[in-house]
Biopython code that builds the backbone (N, CA, C, O; Angstrom):
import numpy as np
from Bio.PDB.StructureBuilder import StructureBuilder

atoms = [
    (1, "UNK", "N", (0.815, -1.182, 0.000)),
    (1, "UNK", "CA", (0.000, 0.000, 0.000)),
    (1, "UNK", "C", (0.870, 1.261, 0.000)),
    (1, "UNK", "O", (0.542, 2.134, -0.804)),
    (2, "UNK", "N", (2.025, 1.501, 0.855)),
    (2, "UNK", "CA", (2.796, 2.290, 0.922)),
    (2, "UNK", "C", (3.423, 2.988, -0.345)),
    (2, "UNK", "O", (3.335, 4.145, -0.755)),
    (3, "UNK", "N", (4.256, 1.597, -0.941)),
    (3, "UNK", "CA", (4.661, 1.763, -2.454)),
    (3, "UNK", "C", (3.537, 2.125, -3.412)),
    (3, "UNK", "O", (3.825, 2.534, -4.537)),
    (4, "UNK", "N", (2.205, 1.990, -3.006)),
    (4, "UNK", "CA", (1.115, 2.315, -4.404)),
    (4, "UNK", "C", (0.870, 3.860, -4.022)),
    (4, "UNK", "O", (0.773, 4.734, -4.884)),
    (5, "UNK", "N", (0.785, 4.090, -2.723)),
    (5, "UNK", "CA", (0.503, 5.336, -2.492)),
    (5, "UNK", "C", (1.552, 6.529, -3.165)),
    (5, "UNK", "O", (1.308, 7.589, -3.743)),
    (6, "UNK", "N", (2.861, 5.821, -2.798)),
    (6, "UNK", "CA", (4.027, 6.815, -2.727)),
    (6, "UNK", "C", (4.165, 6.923, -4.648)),
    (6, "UNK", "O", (4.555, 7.956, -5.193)),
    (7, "UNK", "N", (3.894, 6.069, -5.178)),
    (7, "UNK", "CA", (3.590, 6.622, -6.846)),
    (7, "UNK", "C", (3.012, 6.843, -7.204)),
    (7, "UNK", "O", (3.254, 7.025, -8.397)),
    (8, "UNK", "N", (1.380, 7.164, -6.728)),
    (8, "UNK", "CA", (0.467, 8.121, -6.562)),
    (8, "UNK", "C", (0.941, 9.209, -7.115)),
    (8, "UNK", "O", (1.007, 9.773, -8.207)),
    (9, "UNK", "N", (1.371, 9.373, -5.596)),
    (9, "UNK", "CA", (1.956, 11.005, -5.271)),
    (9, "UNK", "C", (2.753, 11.714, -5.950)),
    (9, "UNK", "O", (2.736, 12.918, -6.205)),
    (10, "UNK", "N", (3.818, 10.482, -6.375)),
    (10, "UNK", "CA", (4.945, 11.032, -7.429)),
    (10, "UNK", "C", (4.568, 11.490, -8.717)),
    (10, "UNK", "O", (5.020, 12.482, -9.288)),
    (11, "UNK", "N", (3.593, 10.593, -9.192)),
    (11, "UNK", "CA", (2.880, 10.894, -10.350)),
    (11, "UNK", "C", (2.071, 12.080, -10.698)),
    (11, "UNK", "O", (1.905, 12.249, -11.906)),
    (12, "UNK", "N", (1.540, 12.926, -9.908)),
    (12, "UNK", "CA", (0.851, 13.892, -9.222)),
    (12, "UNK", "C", (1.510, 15.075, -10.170)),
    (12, "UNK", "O", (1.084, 15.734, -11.118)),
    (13, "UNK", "N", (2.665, 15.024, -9.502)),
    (13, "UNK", "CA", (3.585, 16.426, -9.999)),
    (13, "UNK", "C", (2.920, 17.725, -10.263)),
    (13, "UNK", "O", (2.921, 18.193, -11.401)),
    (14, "UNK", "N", (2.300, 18.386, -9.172)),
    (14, "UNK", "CA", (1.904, 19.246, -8.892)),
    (14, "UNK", "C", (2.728, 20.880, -9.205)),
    (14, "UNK", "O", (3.779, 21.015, -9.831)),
    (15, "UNK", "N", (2.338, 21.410, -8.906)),
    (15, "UNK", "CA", (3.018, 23.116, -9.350)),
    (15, "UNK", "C", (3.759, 23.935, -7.868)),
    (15, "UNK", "O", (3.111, 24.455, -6.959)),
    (16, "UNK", "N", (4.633, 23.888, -7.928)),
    (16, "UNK", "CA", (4.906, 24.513, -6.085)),
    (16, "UNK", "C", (3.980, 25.502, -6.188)),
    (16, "UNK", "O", (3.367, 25.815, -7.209)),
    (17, "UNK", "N", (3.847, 26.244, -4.536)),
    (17, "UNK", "CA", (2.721, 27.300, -4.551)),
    (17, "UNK", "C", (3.991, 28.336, -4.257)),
    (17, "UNK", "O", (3.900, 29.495, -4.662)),
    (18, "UNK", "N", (4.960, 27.970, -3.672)),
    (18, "UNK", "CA", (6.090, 28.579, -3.469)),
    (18, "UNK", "C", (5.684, 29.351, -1.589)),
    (18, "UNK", "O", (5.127, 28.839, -0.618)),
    (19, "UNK", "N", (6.120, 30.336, -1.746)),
    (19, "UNK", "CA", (6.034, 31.239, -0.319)),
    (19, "UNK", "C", (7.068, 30.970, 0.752)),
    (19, "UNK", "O", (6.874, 31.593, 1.795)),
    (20, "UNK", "N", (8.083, 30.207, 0.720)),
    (20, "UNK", "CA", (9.393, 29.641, 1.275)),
    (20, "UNK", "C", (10.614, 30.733, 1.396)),
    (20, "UNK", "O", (11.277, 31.105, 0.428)),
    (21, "UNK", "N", (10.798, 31.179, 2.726)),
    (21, "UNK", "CA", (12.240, 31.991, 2.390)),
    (21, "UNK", "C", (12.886, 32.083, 1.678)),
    (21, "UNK", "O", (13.587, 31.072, 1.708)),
    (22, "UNK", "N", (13.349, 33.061, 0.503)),
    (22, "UNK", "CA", (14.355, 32.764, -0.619)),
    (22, "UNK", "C", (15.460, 32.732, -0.164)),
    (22, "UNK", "O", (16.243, 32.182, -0.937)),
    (23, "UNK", "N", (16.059, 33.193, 1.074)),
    (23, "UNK", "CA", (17.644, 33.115, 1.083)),
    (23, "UNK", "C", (17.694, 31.602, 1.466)),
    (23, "UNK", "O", (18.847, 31.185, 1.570)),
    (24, "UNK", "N", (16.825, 30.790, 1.674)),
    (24, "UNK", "CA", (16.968, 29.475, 2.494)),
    (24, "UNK", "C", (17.383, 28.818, 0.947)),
    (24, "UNK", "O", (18.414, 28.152, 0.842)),
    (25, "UNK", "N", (16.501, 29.062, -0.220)),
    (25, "UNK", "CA", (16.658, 27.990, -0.898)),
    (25, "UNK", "C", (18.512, 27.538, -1.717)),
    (25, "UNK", "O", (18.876, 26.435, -2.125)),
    (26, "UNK", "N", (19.234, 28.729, -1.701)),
    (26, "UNK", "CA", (20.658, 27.795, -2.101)),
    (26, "UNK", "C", (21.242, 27.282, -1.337)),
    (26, "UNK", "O", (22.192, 26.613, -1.741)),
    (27, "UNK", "N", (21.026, 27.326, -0.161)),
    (27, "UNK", "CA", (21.467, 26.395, 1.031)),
    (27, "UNK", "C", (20.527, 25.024, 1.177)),
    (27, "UNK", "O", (21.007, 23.936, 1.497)),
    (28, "UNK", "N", (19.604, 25.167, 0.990)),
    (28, "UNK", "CA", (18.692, 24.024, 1.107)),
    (28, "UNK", "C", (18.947, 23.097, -0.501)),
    (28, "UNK", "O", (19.222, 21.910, -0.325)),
    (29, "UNK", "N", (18.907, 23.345, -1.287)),
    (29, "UNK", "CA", (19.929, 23.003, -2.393)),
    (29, "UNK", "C", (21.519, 21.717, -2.052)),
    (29, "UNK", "O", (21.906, 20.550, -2.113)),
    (30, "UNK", "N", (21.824, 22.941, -1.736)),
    (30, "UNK", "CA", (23.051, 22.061, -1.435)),
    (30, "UNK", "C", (22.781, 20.712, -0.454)),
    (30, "UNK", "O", (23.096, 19.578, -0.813)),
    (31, "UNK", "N", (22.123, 21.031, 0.887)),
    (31, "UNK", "CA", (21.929, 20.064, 1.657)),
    (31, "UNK", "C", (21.038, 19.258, 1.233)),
    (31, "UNK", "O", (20.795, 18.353, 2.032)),
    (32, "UNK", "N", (20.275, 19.231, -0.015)),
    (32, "UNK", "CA", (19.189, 18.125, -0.568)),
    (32, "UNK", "C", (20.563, 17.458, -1.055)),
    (32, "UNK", "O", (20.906, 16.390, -0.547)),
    (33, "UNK", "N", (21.365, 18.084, -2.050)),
    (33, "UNK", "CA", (22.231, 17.542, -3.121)),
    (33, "UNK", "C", (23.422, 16.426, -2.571)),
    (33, "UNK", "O", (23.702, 15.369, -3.136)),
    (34, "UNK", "N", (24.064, 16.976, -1.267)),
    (34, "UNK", "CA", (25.274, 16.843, -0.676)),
    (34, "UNK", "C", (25.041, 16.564, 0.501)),
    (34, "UNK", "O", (25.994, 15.829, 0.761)),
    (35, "UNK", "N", (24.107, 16.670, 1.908)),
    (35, "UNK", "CA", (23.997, 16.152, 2.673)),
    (35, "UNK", "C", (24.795, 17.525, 3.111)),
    (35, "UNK", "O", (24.895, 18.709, 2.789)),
    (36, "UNK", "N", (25.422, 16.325, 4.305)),
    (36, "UNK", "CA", (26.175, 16.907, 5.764)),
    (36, "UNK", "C", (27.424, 15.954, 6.021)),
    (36, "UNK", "O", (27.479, 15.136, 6.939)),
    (37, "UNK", "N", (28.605, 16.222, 4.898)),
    (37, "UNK", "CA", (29.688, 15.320, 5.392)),
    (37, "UNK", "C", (29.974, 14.788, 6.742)),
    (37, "UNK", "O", (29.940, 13.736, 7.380)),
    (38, "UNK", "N", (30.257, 15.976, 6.851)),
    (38, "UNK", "CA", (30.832, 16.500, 8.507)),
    (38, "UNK", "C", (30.284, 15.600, 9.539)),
    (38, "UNK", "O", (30.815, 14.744, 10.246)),
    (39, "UNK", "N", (28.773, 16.139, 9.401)),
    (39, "UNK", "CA", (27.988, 15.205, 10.419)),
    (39, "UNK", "C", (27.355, 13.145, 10.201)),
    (39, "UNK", "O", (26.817, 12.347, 10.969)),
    (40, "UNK", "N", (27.847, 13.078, 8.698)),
    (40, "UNK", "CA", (27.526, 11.791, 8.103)),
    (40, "UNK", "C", (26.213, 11.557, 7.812)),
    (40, "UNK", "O", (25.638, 10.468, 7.810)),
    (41, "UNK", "N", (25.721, 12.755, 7.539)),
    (41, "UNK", "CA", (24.572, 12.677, 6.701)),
    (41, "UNK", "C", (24.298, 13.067, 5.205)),
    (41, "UNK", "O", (24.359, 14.140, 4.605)),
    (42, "UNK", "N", (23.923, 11.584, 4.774)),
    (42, "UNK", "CA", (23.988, 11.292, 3.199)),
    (42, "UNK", "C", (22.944, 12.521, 2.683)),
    (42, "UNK", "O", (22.278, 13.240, 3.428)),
    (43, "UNK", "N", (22.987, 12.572, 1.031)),
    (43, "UNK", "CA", (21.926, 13.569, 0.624)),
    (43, "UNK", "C", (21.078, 13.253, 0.352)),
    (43, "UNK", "O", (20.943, 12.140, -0.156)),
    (44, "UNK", "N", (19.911, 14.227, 0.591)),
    (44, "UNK", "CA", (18.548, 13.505, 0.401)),
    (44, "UNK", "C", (17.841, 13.154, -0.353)),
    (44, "UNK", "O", (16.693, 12.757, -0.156)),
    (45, "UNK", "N", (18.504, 13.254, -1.518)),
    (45, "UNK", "CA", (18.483, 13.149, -3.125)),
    (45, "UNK", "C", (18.986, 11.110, -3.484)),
    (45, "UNK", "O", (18.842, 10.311, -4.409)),
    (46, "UNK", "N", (19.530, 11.114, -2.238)),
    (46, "UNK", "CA", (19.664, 9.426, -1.952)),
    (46, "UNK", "C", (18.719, 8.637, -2.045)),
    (46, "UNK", "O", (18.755, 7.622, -2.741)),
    (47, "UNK", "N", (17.664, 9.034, -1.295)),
    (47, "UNK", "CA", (16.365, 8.307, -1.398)),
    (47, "UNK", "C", (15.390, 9.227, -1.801)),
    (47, "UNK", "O", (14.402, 8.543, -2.067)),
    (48, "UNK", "N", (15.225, 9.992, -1.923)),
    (48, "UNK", "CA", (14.479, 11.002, -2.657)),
    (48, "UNK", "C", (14.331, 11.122, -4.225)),
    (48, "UNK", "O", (13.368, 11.377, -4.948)),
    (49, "UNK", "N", (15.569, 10.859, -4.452)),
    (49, "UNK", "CA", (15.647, 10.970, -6.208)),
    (49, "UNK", "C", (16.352, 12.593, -6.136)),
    (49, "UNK", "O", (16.471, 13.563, -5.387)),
    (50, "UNK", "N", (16.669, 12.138, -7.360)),
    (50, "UNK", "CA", (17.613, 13.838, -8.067)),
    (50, "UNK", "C", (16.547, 15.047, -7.898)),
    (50, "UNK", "O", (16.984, 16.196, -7.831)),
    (51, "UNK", "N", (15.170, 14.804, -7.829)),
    (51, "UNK", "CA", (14.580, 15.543, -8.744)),
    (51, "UNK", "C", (13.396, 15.730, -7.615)),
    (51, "UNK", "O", (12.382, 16.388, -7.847)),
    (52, "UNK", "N", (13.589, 15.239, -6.685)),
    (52, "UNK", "CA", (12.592, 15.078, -5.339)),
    (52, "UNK", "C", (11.339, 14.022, -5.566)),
    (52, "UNK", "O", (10.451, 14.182, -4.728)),
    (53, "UNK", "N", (11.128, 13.146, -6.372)),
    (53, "UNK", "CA", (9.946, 13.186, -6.736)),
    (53, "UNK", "C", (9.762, 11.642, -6.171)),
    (53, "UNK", "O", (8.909, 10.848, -6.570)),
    (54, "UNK", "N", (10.467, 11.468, -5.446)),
    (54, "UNK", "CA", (10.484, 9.967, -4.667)),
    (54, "UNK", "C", (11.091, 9.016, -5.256)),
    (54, "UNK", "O", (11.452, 9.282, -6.403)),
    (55, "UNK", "N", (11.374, 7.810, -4.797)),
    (55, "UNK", "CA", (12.302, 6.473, -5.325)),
    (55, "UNK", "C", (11.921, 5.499, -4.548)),
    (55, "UNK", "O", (12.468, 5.331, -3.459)),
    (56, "UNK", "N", (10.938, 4.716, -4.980)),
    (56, "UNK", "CA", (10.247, 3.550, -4.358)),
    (56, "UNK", "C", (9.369, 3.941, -3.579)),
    (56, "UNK", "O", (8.340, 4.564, -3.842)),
    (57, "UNK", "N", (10.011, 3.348, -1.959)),
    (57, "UNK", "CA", (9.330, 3.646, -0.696)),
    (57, "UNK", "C", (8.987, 4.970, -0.694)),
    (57, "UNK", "O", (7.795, 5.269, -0.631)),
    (58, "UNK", "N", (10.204, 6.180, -0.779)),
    (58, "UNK", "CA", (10.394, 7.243, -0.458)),
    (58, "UNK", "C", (10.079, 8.167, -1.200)),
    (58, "UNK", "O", (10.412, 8.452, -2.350)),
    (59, "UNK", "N", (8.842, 9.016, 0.136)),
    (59, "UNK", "CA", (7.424, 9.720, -0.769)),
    (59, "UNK", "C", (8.383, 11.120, -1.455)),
    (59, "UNK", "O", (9.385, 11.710, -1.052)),
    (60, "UNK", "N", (7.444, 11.286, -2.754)),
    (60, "UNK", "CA", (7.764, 13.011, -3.102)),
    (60, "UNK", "C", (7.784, 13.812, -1.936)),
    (60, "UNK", "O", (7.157, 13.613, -0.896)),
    (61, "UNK", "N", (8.964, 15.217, -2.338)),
    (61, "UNK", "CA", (9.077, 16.235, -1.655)),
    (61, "UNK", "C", (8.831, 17.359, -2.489)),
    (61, "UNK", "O", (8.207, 18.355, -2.122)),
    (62, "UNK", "N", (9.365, 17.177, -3.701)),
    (62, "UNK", "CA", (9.457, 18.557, -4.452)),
    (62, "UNK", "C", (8.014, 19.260, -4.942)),
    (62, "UNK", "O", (7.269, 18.673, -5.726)),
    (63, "UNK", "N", (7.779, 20.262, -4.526)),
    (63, "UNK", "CA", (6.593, 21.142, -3.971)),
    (63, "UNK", "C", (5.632, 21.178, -3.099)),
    (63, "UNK", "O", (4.587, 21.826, -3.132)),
    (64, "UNK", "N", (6.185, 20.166, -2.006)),
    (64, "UNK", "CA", (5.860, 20.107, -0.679)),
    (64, "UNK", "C", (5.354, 21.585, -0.172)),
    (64, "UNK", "O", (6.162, 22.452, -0.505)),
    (65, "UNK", "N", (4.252, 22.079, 0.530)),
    (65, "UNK", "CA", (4.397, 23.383, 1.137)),
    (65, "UNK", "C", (5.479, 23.416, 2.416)),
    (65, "UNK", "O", (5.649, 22.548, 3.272)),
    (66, "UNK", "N", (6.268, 24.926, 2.232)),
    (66, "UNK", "CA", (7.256, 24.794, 3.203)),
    (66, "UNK", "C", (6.790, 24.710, 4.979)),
    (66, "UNK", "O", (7.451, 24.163, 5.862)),
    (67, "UNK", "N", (5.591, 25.361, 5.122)),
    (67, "UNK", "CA", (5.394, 24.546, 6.623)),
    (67, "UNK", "C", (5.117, 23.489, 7.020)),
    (67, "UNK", "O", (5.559, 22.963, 8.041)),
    (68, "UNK", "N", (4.349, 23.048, 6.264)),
    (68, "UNK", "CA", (4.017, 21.103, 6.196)),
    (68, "UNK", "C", (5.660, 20.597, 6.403)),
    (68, "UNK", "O", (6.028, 20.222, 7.517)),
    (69, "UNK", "N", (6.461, 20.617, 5.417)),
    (69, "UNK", "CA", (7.798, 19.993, 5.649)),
    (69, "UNK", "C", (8.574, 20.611, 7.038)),
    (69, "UNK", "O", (9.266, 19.978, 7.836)),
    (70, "UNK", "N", (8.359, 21.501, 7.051)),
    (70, "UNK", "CA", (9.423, 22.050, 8.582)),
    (70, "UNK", "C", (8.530, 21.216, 9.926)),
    (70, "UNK", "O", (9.010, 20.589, 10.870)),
    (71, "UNK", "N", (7.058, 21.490, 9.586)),
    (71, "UNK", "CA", (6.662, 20.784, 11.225)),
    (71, "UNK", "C", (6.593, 19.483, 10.558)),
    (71, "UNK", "O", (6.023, 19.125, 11.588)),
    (72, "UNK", "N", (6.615, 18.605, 9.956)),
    (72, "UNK", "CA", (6.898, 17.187, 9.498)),
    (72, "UNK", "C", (8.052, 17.013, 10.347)),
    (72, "UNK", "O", (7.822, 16.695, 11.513)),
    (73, "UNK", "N", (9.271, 17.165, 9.975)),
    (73, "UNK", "CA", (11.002, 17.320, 9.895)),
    (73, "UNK", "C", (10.870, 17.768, 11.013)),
    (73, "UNK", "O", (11.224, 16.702, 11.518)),
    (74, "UNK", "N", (10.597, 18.654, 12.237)),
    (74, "UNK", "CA", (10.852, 18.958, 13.331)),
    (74, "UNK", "C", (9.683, 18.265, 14.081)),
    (74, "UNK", "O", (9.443, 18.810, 15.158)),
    (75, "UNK", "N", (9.147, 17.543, 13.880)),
    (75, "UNK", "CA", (8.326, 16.978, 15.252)),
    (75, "UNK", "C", (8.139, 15.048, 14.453)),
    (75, "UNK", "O", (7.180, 14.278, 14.404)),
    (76, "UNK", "N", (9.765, 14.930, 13.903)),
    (76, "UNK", "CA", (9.369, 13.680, 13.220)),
    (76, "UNK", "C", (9.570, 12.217, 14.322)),
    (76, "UNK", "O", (9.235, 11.055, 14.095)),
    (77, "UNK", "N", (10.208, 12.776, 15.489)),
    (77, "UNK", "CA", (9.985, 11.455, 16.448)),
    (77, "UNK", "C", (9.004, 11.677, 17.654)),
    (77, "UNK", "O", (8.893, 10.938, 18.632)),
    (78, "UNK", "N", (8.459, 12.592, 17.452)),
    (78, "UNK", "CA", (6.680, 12.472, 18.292)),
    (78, "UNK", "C", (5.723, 12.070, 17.271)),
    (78, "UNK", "O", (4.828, 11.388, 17.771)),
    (79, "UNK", "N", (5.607, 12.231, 16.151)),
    (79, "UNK", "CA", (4.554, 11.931, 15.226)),
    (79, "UNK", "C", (4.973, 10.912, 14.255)),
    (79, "UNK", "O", (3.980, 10.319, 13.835)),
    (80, "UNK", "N", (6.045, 10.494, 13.750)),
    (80, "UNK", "CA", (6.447, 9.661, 12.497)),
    (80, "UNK", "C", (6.932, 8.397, 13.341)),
    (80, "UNK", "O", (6.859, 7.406, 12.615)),
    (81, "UNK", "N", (7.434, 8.054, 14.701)),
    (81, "UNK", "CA", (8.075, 7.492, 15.506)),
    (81, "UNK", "C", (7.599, 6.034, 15.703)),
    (81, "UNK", "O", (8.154, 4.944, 15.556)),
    (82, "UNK", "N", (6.301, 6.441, 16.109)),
    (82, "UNK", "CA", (4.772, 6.183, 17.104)),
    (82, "UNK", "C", (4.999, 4.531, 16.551)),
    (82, "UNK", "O", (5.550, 3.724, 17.299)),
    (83, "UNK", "N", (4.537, 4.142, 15.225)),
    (83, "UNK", "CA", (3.536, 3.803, 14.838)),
    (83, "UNK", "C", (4.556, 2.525, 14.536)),
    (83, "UNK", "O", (5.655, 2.727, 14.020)),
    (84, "UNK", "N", (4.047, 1.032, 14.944)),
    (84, "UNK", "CA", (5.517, 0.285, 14.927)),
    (84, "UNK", "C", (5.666, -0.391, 13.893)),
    (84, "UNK", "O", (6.612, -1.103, 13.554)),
    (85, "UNK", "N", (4.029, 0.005, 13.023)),
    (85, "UNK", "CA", (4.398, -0.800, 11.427)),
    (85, "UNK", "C", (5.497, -0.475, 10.382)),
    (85, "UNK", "O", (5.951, -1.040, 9.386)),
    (86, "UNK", "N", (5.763, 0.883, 11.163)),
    (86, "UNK", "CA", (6.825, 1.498, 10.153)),
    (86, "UNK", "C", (7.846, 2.451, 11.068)),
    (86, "UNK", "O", (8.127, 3.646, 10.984)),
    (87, "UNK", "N", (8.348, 1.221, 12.129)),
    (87, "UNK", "CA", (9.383, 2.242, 12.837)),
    (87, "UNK", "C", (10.339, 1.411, 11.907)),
    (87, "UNK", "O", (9.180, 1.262, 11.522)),
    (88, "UNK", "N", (11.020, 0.887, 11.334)),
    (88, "UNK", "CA", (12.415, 0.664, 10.283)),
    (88, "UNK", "C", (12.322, 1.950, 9.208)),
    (88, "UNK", "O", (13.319, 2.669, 9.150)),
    (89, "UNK", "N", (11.158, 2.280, 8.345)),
    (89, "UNK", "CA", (11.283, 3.629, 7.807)),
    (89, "UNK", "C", (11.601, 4.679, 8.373)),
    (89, "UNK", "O", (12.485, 5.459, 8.018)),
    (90, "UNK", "N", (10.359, 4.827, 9.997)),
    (90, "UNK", "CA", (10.909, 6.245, 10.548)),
    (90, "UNK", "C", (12.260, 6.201, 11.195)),
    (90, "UNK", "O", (12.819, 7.155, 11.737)),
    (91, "UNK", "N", (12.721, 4.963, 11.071)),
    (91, "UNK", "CA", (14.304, 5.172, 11.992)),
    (91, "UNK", "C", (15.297, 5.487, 11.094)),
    (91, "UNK", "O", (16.269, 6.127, 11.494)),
    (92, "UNK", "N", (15.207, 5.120, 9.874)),
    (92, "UNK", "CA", (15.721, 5.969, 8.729)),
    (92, "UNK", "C", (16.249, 7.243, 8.889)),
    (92, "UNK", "O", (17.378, 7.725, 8.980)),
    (93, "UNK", "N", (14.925, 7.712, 8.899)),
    (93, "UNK", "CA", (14.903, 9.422, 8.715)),
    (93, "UNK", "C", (15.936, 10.178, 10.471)),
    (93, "UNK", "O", (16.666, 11.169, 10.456)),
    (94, "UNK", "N", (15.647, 9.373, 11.614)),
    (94, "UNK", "CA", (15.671, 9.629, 12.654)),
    (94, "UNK", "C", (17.344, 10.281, 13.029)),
    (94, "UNK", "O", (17.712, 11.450, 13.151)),
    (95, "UNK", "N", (17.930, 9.295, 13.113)),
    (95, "UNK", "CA", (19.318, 10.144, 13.161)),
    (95, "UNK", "C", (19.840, 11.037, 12.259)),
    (95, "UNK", "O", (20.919, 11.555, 12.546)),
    (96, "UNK", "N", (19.025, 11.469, 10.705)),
    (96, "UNK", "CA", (19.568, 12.004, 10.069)),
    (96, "UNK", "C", (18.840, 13.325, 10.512)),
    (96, "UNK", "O", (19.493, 14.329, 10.225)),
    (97, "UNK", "N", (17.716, 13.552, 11.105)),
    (97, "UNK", "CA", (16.753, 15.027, 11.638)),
    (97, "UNK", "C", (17.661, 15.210, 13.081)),
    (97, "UNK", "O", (17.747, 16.347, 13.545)),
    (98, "UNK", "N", (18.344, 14.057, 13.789)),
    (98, "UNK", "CA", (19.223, 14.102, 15.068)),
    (98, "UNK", "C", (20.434, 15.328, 14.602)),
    (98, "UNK", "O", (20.960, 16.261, 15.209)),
    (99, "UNK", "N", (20.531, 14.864, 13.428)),
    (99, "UNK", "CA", (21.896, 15.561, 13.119)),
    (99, "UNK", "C", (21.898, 16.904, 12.462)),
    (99, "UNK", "O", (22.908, 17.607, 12.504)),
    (100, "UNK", "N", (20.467, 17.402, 11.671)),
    (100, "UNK", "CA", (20.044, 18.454, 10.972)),
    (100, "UNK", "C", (19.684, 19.583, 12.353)),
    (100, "UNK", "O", (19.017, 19.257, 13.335)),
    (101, "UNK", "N", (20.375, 21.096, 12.106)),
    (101, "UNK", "CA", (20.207, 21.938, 12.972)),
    (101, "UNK", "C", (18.432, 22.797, 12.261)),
    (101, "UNK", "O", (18.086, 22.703, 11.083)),
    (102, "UNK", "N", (17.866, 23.321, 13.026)),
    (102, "UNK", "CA", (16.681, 24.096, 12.706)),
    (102, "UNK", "C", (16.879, 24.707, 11.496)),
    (102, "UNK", "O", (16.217, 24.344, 10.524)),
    (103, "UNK", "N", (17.827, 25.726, 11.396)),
    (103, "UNK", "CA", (18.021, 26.309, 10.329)),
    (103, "UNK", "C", (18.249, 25.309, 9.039)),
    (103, "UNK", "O", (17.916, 25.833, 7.976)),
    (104, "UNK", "N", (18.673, 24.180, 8.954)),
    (104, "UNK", "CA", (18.761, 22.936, 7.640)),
    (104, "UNK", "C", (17.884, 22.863, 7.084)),
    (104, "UNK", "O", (17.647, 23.230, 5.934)),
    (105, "UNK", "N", (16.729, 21.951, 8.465)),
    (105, "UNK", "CA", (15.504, 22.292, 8.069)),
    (105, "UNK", "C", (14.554, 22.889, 7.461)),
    (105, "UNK", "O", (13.596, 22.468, 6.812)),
    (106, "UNK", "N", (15.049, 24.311, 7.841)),
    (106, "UNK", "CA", (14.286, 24.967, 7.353)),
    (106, "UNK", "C", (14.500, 25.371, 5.568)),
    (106, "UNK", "O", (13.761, 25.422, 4.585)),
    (107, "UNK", "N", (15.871, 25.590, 5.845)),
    (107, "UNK", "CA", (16.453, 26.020, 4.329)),
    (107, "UNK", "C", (16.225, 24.639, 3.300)),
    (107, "UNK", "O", (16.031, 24.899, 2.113)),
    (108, "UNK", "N", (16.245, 23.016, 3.763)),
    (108, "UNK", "CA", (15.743, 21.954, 2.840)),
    (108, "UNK", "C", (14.480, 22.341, 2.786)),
    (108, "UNK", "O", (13.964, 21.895, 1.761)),
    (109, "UNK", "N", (13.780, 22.940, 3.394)),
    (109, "UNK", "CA", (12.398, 22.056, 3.095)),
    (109, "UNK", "C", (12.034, 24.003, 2.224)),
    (109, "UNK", "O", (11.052, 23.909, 1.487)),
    (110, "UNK", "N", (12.587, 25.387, 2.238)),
    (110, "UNK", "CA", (12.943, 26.046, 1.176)),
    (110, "UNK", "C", (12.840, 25.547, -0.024)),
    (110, "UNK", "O", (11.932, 25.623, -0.851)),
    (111, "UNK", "N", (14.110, 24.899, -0.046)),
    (111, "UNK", "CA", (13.892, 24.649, -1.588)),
    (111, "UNK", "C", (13.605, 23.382, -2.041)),
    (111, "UNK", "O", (14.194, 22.858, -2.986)),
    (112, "UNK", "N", (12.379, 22.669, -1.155)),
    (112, "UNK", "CA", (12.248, 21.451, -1.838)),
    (112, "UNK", "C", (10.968, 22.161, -2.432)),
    (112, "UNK", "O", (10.549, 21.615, -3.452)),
    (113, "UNK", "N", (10.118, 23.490, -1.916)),
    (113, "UNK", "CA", (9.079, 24.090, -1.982)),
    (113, "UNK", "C", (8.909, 24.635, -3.363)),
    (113, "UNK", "O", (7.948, 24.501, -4.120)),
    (114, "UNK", "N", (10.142, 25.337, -3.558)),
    (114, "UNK", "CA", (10.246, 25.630, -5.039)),
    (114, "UNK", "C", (10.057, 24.494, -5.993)),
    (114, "UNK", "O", (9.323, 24.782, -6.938)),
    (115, "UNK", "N", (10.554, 23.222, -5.988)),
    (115, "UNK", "CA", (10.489, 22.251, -6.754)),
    (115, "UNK", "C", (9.384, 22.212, -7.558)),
    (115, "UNK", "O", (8.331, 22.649, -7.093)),
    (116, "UNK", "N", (9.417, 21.690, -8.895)),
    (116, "UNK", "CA", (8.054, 20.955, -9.693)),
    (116, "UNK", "C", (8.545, 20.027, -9.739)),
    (116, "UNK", "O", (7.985, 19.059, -10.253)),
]
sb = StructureBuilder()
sb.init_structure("model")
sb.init_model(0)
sb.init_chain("A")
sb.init_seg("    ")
for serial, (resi, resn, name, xyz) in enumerate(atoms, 1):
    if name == "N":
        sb.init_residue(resn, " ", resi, " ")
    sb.init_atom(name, np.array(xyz, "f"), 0.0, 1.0, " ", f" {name:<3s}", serial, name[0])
structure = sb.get_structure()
C-alpha cells in the first residue's frame, strides 16, 4: 500500500505554490544535493531521487508546502516514531533530523518548496 501510495503522489507532480524563504533555498539546495559530510549525513536526493519526486518507498518532496515539511522534519519522532508498522522507515529518517540543525531544516524544506 505504501509503495502504491508513494507513486500516486509522485505521479501527481503538482506546481509549487512557493512562499518559502528565498535566502533558504541555495542552502537548502546544497543540503538536498550533498547532505552533511561533517555530520555523516547522506543527501537527500539518496532516497528522494535527483529531482525530489520519490524512489520507491520514499514519498515526493518537491513542492511540498514549506510549513508542512518544517513541522513534518521537526516533530518527526513524536509523530512519524509512534507507529511500529513502520518504525524501520521512521528510523531511517531519525538520526539524520538528530543531526540536521533548525536552520537545515528549514532552508531543505525552502527549496524542496520551489520544486516541480
Amino acid at each position: 500500500m505504501i509503495t502504491a501510495l508513494a507513486s500516486h503522489f509522485r505521479d501527481l507532480d503538482p506546481k509549487p505554490i512557493g512562499g518559502a524563504p528565498k535566502n533558504f533555498v541555495s542552502t537548502g539546495k546544497e543540503l538536498y544535493e550533498k547532505g552533511v559530510p561533517a555530520a555523516d549525513v547522506k543527501p537527500c536526493s539518496s532516497c528522494h531521487g535527483p529531482d525530489a519526486k520519490g524512489d520507491g518507498e520514499s514519498p515526493r518532496l518537491a513542492g511540498q508546502l514549506h510549513e508542512y515539511t518544517v513541522k513534518t522534519l521537526l516533530n518527526w519522532s513524536k509523530e512519524r516514531g509512534q507507529d511500529p508498522a513502520n518504525r524501520d522507515r521512521s528510523a531511517i529518517m531519525k538520526p539524520i533530523l538528530d543531526s540536521l540543525t533548525e536552520t537545515d531544516i528549514l532552508a531543505v524544506a525552502a527549496y524542496l518548496s520551489e520544486l516541480e
